[in-house]
mmCIF file of the N, C-alpha and C atoms, coordinates in Angstrom:
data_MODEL
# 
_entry.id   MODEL 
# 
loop_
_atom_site.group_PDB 
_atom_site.id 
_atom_site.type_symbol 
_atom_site.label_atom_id 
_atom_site.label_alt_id 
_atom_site.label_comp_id 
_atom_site.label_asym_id 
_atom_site.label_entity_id 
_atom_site.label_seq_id 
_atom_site.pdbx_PDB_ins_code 
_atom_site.Cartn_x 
_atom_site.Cartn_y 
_atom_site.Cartn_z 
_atom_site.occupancy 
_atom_site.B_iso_or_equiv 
_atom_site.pdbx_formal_charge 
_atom_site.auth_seq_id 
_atom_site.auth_comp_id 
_atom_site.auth_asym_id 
_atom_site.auth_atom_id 
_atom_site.pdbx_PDB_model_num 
ATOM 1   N N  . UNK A 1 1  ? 0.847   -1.182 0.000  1.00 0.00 ? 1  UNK A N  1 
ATOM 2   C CA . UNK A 1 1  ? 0.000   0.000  0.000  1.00 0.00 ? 1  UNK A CA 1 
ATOM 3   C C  . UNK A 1 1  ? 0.891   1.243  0.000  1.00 0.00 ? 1  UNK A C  1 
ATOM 4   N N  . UNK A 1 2  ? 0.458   2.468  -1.015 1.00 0.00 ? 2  UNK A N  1 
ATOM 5   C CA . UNK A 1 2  ? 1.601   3.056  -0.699 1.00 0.00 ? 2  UNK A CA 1 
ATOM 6   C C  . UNK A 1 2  ? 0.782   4.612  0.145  1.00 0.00 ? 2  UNK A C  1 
ATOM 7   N N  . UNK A 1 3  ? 1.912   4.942  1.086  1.00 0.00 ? 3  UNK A N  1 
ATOM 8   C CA . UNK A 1 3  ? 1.387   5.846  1.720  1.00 0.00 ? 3  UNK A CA 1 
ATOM 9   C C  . UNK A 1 3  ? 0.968   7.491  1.038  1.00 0.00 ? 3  UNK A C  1 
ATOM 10  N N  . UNK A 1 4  ? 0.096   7.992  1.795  1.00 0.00 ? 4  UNK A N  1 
ATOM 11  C CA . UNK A 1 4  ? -0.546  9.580  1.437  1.00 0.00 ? 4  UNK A CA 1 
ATOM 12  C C  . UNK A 1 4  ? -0.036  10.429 2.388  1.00 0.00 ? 4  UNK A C  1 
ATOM 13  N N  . UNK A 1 5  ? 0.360   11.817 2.027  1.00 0.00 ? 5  UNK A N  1 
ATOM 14  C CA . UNK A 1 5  ? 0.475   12.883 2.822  1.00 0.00 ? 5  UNK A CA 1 
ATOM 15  C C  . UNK A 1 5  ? -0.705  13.649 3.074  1.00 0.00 ? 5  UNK A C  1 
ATOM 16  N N  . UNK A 1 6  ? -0.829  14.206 4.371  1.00 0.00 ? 6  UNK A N  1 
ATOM 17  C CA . UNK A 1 6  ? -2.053  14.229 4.793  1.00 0.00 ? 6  UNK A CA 1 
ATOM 18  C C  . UNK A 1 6  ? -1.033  15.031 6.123  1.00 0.00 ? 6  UNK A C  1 
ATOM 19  N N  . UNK A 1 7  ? -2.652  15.956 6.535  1.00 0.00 ? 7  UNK A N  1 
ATOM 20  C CA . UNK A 1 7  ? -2.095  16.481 7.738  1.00 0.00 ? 7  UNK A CA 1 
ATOM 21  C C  . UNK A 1 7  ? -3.297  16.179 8.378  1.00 0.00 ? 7  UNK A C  1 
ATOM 22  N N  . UNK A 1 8  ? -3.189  16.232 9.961  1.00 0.00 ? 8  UNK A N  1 
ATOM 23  C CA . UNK A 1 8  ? -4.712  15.764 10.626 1.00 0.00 ? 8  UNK A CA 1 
ATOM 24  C C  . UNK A 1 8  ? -4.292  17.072 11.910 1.00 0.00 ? 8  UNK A C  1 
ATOM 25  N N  . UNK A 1 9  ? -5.553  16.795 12.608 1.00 0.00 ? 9  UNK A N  1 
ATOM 26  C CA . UNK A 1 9  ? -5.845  17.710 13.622 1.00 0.00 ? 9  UNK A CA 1 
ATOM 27  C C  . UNK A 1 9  ? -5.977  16.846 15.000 1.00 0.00 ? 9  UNK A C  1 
ATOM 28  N N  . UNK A 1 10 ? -6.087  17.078 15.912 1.00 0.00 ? 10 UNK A N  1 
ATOM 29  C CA . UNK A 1 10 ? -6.407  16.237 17.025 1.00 0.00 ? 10 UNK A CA 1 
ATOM 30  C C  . UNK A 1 10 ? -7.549  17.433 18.088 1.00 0.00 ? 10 UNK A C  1 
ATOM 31  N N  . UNK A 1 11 ? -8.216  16.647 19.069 1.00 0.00 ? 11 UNK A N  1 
ATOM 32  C CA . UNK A 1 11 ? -9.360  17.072 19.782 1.00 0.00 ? 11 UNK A CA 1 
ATOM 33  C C  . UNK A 1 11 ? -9.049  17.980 20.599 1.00 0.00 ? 11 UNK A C  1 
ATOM 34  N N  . UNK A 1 12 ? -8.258  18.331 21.103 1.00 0.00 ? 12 UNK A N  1 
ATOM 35  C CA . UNK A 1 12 ? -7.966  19.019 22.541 1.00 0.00 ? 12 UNK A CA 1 
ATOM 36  C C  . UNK A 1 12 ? -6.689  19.958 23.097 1.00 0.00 ? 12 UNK A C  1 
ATOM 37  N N  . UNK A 1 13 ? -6.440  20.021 23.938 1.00 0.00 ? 13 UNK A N  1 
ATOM 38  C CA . UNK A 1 13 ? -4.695  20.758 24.502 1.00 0.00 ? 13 UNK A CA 1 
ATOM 39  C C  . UNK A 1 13 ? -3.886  19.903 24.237 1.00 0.00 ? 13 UNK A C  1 
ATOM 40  N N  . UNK A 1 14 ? -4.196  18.703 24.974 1.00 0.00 ? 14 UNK A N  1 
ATOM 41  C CA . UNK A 1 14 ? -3.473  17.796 24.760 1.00 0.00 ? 14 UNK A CA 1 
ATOM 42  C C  . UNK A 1 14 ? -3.215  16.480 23.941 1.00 0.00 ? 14 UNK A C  1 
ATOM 43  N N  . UNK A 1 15 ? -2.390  15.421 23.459 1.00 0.00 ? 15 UNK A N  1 
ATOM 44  C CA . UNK A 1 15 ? -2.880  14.103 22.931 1.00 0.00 ? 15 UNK A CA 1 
ATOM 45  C C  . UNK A 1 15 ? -3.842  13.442 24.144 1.00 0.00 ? 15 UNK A C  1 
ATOM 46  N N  . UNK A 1 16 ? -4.346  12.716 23.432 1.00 0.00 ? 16 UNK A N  1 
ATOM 47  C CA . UNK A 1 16 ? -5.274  11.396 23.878 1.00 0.00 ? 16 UNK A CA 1 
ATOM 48  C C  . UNK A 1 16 ? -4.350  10.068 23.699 1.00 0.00 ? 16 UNK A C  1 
ATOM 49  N N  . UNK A 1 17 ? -4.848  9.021  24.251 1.00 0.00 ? 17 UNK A N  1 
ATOM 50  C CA . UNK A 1 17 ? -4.243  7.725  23.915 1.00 0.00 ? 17 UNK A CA 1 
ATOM 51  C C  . UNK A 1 17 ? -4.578  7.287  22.202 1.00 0.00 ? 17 UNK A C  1 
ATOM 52  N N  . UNK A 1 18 ? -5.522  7.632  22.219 1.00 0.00 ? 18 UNK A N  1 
ATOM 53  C CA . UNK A 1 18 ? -6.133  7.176  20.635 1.00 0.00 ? 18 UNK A CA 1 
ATOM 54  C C  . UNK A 1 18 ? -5.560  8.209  19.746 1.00 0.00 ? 18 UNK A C  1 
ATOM 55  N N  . UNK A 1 19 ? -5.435  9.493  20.142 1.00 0.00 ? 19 UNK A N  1 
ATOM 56  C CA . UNK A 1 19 ? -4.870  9.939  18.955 1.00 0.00 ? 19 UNK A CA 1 
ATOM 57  C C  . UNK A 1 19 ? -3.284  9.928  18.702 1.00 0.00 ? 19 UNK A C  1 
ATOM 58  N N  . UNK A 1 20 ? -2.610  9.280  19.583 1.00 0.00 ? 20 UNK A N  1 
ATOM 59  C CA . UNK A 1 20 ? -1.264  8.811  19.851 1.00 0.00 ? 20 UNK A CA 1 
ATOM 60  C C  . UNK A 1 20 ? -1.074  8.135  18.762 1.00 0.00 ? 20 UNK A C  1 
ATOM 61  N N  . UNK A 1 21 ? -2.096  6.743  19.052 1.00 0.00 ? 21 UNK A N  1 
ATOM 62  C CA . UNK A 1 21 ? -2.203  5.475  18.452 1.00 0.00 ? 21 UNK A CA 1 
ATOM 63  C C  . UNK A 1 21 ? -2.275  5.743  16.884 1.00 0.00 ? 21 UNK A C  1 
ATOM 64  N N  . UNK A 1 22 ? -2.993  6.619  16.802 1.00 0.00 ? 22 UNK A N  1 
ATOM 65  C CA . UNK A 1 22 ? -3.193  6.884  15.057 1.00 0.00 ? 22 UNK A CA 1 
ATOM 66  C C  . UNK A 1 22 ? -2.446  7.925  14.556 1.00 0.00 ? 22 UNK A C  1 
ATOM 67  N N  . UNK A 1 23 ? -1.440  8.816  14.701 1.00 0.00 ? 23 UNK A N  1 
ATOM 68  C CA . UNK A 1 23 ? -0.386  8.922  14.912 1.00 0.00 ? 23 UNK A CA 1 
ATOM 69  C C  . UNK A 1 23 ? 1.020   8.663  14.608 1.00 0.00 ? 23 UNK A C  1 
ATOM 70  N N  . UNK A 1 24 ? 0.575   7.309  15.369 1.00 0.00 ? 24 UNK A N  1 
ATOM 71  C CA . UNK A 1 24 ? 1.735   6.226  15.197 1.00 0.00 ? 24 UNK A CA 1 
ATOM 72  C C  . UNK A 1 24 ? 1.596   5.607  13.756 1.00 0.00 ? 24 UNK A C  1 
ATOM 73  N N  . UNK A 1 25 ? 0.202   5.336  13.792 1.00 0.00 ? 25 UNK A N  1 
ATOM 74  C CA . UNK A 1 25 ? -0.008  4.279  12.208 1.00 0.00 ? 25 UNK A CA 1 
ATOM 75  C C  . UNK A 1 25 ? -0.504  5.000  11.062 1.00 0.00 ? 25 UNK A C  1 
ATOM 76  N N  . UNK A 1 26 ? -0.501  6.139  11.317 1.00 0.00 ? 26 UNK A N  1 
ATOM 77  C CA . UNK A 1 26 ? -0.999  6.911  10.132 1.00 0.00 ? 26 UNK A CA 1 
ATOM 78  C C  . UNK A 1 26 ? -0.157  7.586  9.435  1.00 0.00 ? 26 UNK A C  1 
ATOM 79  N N  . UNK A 1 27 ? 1.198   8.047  10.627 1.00 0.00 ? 27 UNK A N  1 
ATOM 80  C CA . UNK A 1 27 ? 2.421   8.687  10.198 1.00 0.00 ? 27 UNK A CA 1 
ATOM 81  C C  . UNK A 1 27 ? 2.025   10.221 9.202  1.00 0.00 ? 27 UNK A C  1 
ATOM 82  N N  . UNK A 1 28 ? 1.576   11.395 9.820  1.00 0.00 ? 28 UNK A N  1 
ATOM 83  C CA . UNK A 1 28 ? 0.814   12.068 8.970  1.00 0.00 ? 28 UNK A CA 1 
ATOM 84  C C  . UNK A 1 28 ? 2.197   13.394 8.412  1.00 0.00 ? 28 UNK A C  1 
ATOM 85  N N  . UNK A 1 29 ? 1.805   13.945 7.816  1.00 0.00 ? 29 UNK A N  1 
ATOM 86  C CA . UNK A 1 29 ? 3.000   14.537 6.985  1.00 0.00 ? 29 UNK A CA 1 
ATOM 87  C C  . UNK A 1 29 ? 2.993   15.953 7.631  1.00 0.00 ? 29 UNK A C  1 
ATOM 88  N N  . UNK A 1 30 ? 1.657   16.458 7.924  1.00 0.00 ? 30 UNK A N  1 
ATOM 89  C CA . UNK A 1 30 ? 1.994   17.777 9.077  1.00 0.00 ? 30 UNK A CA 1 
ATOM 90  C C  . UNK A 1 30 ? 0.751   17.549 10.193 1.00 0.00 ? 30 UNK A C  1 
ATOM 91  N N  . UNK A 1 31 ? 0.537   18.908 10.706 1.00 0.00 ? 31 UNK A N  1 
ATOM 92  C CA . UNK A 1 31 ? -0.862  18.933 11.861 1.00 0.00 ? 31 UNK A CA 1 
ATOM 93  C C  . UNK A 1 31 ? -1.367  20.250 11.640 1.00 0.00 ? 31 UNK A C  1 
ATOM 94  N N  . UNK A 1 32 ? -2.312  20.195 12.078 1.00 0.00 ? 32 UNK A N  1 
ATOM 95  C CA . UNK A 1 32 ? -3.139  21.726 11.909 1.00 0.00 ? 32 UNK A CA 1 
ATOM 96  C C  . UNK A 1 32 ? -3.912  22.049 13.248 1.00 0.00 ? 32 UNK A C  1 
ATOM 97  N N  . UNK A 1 33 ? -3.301  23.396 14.042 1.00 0.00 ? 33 UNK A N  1 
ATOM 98  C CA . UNK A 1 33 ? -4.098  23.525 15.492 1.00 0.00 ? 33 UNK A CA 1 
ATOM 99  C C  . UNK A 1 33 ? -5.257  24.611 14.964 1.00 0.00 ? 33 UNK A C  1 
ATOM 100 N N  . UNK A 1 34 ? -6.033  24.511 15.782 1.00 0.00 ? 34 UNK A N  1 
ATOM 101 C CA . UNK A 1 34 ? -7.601  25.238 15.752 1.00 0.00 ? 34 UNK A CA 1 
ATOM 102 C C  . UNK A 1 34 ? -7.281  25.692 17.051 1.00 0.00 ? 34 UNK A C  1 
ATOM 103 N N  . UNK A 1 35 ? -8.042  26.525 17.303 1.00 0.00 ? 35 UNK A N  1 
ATOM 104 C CA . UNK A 1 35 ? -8.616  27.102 18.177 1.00 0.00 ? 35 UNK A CA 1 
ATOM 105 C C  . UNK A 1 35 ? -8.968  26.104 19.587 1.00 0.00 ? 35 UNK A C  1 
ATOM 106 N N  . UNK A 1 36 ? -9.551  25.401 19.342 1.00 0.00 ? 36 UNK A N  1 
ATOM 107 C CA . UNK A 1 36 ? -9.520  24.169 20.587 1.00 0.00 ? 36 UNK A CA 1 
ATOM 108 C C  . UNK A 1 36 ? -8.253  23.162 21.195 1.00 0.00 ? 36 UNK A C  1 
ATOM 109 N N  . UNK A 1 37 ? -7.200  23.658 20.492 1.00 0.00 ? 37 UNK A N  1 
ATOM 110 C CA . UNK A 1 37 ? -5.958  23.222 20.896 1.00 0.00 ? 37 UNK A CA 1 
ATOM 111 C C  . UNK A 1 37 ? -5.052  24.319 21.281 1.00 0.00 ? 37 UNK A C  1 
ATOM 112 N N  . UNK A 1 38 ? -5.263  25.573 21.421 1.00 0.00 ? 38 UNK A N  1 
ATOM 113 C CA . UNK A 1 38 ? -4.562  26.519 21.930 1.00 0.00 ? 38 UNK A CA 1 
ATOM 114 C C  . UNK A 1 38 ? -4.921  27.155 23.456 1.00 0.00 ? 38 UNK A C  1 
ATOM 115 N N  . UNK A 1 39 ? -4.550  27.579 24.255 1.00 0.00 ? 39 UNK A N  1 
ATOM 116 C CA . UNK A 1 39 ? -4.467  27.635 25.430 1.00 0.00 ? 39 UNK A CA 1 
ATOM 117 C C  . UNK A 1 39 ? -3.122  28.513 25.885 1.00 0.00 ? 39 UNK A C  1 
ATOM 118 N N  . UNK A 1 40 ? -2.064  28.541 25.906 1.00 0.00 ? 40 UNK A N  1 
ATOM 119 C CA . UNK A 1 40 ? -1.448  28.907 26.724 1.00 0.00 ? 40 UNK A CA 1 
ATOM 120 C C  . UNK A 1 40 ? -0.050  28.645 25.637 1.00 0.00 ? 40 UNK A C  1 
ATOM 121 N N  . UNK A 1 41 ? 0.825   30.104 25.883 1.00 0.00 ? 41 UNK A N  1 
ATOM 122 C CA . UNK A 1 41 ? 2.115   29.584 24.242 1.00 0.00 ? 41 UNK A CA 1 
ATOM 123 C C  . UNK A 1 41 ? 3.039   28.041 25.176 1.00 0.00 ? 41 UNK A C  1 
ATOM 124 N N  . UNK A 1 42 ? 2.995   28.105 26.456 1.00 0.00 ? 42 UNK A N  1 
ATOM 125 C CA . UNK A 1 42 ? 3.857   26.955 26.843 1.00 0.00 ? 42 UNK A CA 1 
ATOM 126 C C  . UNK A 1 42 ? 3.317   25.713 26.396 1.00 0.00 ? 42 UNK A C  1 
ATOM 127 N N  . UNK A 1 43 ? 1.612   25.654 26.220 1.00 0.00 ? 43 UNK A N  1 
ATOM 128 C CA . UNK A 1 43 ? 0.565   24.424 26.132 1.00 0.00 ? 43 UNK A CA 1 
ATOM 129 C C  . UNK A 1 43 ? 1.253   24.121 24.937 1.00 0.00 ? 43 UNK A C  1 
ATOM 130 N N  . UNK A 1 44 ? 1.361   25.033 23.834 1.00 0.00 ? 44 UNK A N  1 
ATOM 131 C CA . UNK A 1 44 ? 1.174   25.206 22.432 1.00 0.00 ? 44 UNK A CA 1 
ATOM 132 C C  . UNK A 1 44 ? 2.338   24.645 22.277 1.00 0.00 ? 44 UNK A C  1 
ATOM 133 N N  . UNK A 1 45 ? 3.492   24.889 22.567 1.00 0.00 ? 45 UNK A N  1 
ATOM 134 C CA . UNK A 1 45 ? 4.993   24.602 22.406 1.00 0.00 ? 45 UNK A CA 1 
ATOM 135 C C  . UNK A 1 45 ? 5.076   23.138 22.911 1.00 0.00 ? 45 UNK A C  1 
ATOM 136 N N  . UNK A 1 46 ? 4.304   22.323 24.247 1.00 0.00 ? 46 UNK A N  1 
ATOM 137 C CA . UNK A 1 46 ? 4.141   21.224 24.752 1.00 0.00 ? 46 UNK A CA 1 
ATOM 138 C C  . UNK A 1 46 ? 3.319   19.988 23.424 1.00 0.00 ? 46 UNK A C  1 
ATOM 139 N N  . UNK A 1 47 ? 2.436   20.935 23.164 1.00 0.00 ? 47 UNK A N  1 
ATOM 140 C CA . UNK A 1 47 ? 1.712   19.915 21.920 1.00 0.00 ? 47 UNK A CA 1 
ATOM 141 C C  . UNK A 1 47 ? 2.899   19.688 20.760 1.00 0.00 ? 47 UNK A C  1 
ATOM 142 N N  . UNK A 1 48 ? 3.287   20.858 20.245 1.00 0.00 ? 48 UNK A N  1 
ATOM 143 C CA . UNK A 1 48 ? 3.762   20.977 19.069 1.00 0.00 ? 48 UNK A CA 1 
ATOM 144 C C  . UNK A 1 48 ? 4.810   20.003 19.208 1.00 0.00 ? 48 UNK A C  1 
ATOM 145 N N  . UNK A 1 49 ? 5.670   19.904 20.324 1.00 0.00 ? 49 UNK A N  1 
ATOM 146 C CA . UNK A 1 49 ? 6.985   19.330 20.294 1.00 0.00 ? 49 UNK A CA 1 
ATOM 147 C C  . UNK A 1 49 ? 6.337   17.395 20.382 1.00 0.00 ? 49 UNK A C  1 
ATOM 148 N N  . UNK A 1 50 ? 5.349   17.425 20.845 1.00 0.00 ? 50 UNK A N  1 
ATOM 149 C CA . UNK A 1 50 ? 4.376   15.857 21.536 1.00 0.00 ? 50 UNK A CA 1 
ATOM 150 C C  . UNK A 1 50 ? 4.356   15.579 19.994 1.00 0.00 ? 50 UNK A C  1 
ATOM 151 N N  . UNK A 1 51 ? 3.414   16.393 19.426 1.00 0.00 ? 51 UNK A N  1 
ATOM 152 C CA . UNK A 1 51 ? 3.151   15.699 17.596 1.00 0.00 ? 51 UNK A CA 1 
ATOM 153 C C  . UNK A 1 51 ? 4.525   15.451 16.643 1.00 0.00 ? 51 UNK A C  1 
ATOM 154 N N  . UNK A 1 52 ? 5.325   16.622 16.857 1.00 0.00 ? 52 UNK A N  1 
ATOM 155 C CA . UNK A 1 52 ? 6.758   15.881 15.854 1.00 0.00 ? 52 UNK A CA 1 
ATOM 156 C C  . UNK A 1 52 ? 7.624   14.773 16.298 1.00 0.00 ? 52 UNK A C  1 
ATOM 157 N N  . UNK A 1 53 ? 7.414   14.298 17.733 1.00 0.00 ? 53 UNK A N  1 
ATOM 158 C CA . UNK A 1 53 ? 8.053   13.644 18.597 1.00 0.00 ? 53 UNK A CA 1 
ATOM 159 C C  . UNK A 1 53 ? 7.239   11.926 18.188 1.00 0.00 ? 53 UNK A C  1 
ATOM 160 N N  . UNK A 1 54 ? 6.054   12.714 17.826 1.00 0.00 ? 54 UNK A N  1 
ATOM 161 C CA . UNK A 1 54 ? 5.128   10.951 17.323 1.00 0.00 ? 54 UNK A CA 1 
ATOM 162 C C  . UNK A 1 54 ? 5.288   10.931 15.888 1.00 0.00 ? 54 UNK A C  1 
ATOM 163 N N  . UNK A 1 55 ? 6.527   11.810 15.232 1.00 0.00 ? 55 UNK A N  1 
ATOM 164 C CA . UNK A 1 55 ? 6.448   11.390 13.743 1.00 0.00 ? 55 UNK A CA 1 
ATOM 165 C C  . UNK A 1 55 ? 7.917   11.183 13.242 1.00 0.00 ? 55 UNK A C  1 
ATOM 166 N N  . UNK A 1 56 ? 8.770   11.682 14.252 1.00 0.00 ? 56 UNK A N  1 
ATOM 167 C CA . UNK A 1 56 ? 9.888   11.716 14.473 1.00 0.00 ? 56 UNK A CA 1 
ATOM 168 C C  . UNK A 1 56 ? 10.924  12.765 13.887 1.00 0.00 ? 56 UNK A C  1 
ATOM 169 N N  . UNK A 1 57 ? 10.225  13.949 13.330 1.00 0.00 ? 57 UNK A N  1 
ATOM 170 C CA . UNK A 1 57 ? 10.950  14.824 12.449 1.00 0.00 ? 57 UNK A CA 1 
ATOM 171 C C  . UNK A 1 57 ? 9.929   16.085 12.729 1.00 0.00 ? 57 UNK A C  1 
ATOM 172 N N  . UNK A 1 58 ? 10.526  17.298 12.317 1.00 0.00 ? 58 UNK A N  1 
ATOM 173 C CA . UNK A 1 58 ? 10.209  18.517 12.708 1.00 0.00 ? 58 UNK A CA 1 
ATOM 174 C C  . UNK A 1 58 ? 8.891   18.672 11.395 1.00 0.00 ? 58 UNK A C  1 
ATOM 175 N N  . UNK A 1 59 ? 7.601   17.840 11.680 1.00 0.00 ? 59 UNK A N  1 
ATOM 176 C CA . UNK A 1 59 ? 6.716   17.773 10.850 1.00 0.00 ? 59 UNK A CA 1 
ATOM 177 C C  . UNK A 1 59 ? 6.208   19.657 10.665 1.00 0.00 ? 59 UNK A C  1 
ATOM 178 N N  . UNK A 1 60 ? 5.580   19.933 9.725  1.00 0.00 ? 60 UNK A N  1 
ATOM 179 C CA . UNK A 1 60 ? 4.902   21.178 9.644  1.00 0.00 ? 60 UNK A CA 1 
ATOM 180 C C  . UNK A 1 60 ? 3.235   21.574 10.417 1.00 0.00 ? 60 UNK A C  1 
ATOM 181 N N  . UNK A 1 61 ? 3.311   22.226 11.256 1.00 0.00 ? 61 UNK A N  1 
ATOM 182 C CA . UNK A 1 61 ? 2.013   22.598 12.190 1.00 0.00 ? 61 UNK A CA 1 
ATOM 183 C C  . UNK A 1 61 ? 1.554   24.128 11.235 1.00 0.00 ? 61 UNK A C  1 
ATOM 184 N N  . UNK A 1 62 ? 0.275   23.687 11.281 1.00 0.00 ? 62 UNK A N  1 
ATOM 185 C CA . UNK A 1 62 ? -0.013  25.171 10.477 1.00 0.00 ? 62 UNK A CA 1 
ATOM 186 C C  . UNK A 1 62 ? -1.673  25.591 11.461 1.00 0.00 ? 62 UNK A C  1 
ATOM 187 N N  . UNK A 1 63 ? -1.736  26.661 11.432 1.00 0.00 ? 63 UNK A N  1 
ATOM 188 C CA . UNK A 1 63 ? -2.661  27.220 12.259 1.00 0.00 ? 63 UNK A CA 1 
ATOM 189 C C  . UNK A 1 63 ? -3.846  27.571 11.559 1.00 0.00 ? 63 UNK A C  1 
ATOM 190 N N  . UNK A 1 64 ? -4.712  27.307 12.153 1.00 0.00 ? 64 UNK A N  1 
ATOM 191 C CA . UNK A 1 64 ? -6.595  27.895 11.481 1.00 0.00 ? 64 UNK A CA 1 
ATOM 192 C C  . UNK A 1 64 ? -6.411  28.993 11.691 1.00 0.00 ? 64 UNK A C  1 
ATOM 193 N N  . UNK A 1 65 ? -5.843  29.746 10.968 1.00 0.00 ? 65 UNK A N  1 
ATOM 194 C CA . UNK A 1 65 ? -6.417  31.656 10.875 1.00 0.00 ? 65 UNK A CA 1 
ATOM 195 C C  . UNK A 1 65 ? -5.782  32.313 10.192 1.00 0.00 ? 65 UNK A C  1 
ATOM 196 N N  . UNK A 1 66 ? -7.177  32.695 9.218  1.00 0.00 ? 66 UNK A N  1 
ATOM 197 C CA . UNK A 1 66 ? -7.415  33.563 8.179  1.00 0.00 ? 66 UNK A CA 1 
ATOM 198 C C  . UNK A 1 66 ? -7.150  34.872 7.945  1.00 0.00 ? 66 UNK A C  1 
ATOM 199 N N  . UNK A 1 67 ? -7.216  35.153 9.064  1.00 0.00 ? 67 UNK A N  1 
ATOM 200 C CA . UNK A 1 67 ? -7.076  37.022 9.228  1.00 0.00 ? 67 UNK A CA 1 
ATOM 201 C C  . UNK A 1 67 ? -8.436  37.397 8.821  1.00 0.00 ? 67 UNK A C  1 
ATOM 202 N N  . UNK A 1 68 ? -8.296  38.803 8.672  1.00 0.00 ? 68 UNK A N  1 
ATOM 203 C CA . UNK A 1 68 ? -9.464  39.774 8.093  1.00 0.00 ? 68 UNK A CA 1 
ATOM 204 C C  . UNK A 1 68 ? -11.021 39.491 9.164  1.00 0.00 ? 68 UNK A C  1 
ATOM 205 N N  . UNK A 1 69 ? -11.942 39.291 7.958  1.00 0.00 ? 69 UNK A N  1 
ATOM 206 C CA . UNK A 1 69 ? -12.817 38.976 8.878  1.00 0.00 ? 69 UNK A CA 1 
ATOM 207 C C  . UNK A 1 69 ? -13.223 37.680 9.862  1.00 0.00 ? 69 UNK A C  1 
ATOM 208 N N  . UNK A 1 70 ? -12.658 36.558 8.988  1.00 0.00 ? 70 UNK A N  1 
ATOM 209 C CA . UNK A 1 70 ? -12.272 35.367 10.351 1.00 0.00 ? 70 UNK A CA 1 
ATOM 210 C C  . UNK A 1 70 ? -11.390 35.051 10.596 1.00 0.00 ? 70 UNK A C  1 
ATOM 211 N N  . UNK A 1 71 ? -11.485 35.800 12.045 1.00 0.00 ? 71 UNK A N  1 
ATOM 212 C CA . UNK A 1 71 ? -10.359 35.263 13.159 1.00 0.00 ? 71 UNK A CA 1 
ATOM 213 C C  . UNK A 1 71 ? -11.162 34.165 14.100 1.00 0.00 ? 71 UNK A C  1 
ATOM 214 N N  . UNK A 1 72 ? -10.573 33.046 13.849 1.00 0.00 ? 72 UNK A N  1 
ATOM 215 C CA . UNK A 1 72 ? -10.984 31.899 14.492 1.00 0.00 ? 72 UNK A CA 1 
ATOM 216 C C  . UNK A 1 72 ? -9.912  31.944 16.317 1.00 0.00 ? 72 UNK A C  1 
ATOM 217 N N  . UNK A 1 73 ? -8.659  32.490 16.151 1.00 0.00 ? 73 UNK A N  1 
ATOM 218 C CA . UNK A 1 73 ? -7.796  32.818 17.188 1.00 0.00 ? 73 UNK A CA 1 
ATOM 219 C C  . UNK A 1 73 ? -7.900  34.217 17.848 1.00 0.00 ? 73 UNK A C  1 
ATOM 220 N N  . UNK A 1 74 ? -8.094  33.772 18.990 1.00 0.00 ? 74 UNK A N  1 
ATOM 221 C CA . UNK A 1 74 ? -8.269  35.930 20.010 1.00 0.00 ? 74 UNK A CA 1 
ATOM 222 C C  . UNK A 1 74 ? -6.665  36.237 20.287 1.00 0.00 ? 74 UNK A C  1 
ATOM 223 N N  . UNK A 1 75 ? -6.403  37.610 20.506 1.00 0.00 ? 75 UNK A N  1 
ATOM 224 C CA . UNK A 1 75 ? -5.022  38.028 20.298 1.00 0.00 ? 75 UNK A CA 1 
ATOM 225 C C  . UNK A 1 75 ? -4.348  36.839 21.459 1.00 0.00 ? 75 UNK A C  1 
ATOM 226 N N  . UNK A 1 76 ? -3.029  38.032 21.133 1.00 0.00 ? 76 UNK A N  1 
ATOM 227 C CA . UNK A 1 76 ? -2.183  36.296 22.073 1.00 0.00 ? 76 UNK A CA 1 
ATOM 228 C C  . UNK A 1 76 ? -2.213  37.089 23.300 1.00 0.00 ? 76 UNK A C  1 
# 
């Protein structure tokens, strides 16, 4: 089977066990944080380093926000 690049998102601040797990077997090529994964820049820096750490390389994180009229993120 040959693999797809793909970036995924996960639920929360933090990983879950399940989204570890898929992760692991999905091997995704970047991540994308929303708004429901931001919290705090230390949280943010804690996730970010957790997801390249489950892919093993400085994968690409890209953020939900648009600017202009949707801002999905409130200032920092």
């Amino acid at each position: 089977m040959s693999s797809r690049a793909f970036i995924t998102g996960v639920e929360g601040l933090m990983l879950n066990a399940n989204e570890r797990a898929f992760i692991r077997a999905a091997d995704p090529w970047g991540f994308i944080l929303f708004k429901r994964n931001i919290d705090t820049p230390e949280q943010v820096r804690v996730l970010i380093r957790e997801l390249r750490d489950m892919v093993g390389w400085k994968a690409p994180v890209l953020i939900d926000q648009e600017g202009g009229r949707v801002q999905r993120l409130g200032p920092p």
